[in-house]
C-alpha angles and dihedrals in degrees: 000000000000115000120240108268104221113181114211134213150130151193094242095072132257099293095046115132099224091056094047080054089056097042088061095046096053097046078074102068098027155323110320133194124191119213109169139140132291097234134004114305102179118167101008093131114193091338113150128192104254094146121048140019121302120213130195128179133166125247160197116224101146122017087191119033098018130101118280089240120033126168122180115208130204099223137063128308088256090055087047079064106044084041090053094048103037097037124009107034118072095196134044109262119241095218130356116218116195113187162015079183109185099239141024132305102182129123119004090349086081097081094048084048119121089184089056101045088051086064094043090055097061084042086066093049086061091247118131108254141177135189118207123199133187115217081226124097097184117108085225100053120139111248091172095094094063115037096091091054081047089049091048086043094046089045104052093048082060101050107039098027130236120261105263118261087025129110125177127239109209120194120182121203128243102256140133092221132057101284118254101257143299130288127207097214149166123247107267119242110245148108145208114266088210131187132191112235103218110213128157124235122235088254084056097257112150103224133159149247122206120217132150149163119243114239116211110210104171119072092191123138094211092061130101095247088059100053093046093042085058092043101260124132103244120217117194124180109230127201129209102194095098088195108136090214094180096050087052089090101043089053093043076063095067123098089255091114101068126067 
């Protein structure tokens, strides 16, 4: 029987460690291709090359534990999917895994997230798609503790299917030891209270640096913060239909209809 075919990126970069874990992870459960950026691409969001070149070649990053076929790719996590399905790959993945993405994606960062619209983007292209995130910003940090809850995750995606136009958004807990479990959950509300640091170049160009707090605004116990503040790994299912279906008949209500 044919492998699984379970194409790889991320929004960190190729050499990220987050993503070699995952690479690792996922030769056990089929033939992966990695197709990922040249050079970090955090918080990039949906963004596309539209204009400028875009350049591919294929790699070696790991003779050992990498994938069999890498590519890195110049552009956005987004282009490392349209490239991989319109160019590189001869056959249709089974399951696109974007990740392991060093920090969290959880709550509102889910819509500035280049791991997560890598995986939306193979979610457009009807083909079943997670992003995994580690609430751990450090290049060091220890992905060991996770990747069997990833393998059981991945597998069973694979076997049982995701909903379509669904794709899931996976966040992993900082901890030492195998997290407690895993939590079907809905995205937080919140938001970043952010600030521009103001600083002066040494030509004398005023230019600025963005920083911020996050602000939780939902208390609820079904939510993705809750489970990753209590050491659970958070899924939430994550649409990509905007469509705000509930709002369609209070606005049918305005005078829009009469000339």
């Amino acid at each position: 029987m044919e492998k699984p075919l379970i194409l790889v990126t991320n929004d960190d970069g190729i050499t990220a460690p987050g993503l070699r874990a995952l690479i690792r992870t996922m030769k056990e459960l089929g033939d992966v291709v990695v197709v990922a950026p040249d050079s970090p691409q955090s918080g990039m969001g949906h963004a596309i090359t539209v204009d400028s070149t875009l350049f591919s070649k294929k790699v070696v990053v790991d003779h050992k534990e990498g994938a069999p076929s890498e590519y890195s790719c110049s552009g956005t996590p987004a282009d490392c999917v349209k490239l991989a399905l319109r160019v590189i790959l001869d056959r249709r993945p089974d399951i696109c895994i974007s990740g392991i993405n060093h920090g969290s994606n959880s709550s509102i960062n889910v819509i500035y997230s280049g791991t997560m619209s890598a995986a939306i983007e193979a979610g457009i292209e009807g083909i079943p798609a997670i992003g995994f995130s580690l609430c751990d910003y450090s290049w060091d940090a220890n992905f060991e503790p996770a990747l069997g809850n990833i393998k059981k995750i991945v597998s069973e995606a694979l076997t049982n299917g995701i909903p379509k136009g669904i794709v899931l958004n996976v966040n992993i807990p900082k901890t030492e030891t195998a997290p407690k479990g895993v939590k079907i959950c809905r995205q937080a509300r919140g938001n970043w209270k952010e600030k521009f640091d103001k600083r002066t170049s040494p030509s004398g160009k005023d230019y600025y640096w963005l920083t911020g707090k996050f602000e939780l605004l939902d208390k609820g116990e079904d939510t993705d913060e809750w489970a990753l503040e209590h050491g659970y790994i958070s899924v939430v299912p994550t649409q990509f239909d905007l469509t705000a279906h509930h709002a369609i008949p209070q606005i049918n209500n305005w005078n829009l209809h009469e000339q």
